[in-house]
Wavefront OBJ file of the C-alpha trace (Angstrom):
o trace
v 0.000 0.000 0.000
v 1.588 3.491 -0.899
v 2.039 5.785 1.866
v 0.034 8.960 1.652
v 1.578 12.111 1.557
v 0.602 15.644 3.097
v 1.579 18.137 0.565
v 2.638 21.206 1.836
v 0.325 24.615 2.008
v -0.733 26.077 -1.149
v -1.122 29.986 -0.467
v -1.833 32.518 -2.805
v 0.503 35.600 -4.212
v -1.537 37.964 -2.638
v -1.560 35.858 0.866
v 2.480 35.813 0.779
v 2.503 39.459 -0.172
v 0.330 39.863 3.224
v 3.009 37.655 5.083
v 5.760 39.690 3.631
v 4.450 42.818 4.066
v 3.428 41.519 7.853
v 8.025 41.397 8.549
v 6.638 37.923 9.561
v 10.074 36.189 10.302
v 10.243 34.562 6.773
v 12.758 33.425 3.830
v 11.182 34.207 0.535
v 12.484 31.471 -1.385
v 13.022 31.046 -5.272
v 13.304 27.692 -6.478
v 14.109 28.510 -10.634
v 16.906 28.501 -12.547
v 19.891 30.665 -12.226
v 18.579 32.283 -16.156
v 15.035 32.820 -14.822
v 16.121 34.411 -11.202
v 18.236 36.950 -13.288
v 15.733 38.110 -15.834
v 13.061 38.631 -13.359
v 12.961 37.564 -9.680
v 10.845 39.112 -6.435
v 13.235 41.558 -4.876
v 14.751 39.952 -1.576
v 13.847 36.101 -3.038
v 17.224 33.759 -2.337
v 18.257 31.860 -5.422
v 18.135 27.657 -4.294
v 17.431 26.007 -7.535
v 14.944 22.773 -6.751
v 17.765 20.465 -7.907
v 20.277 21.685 -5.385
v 18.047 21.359 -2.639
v 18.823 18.192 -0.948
v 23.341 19.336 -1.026
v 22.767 23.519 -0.618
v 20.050 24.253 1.397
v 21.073 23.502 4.979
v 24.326 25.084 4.539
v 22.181 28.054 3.190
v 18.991 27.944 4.754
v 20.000 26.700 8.178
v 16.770 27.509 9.830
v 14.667 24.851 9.915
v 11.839 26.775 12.234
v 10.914 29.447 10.204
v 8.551 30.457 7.609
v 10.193 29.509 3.838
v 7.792 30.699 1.222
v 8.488 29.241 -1.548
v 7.951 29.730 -5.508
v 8.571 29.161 -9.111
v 6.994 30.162 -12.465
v 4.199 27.673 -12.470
v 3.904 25.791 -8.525
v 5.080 22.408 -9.744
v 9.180 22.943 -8.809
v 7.527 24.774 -5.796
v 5.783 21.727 -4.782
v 8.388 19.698 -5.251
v 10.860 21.824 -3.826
v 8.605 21.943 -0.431
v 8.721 18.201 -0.079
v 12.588 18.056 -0.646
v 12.818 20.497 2.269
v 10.403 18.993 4.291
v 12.073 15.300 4.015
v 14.962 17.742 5.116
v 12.888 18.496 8.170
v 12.431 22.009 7.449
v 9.053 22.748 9.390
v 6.967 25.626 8.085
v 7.117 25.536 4.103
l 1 2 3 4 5 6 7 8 9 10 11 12 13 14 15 16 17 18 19 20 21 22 23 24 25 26 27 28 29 30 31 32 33 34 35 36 37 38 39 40 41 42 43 44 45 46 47 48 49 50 51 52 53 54 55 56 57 58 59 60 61 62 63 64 65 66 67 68 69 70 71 72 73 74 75 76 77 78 79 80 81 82 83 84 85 86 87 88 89 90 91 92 93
């Protein structure tokens, strides 16, 4: 039988604008490609590509308590990206 697994919150744009306007403890976090960050990126967003996730991100991100808000261009390398960090036992993603 396959385990089932919680996927992490879905929020809206305009619910993590709230958060970040809030100065909420929280790590705006871009999950793209190096290409897309630098053409257009949400000023303050830290660069962690979803594929460097599981050998970067607790040298770079390492606290595992706070809010991470996380995006991409679509949701899907979001989505993923949340369950990488959460097997990671980040917390609050």
């Amino acid at each position: 039988m396959l385990e089932k697994r919680k996927l992490p919150d879905r929020i809206s744009p305009e619910e993590s604008k709230k958060i970040l306007d809030s100065n909420q403890e929280c790590i705006l976090l871009d999950v793209r490609e190096q290409n897309e960050y630098q053409e257009s990126h949400i000023p303050g967003a830290l660069l962690l590509n979803v594929a460097d996730i599981e050998t970067k991100a607790e040298a770079l991100l390492p606290n595992k308590d706070i809010l991470y808000i996380v995006y991409c261009r679509t949701g899907q390398r979001a989505m993923n990206a949340c369950m990488k960090l959460e097997k990671l036992g980040y917390k609050n993603v």
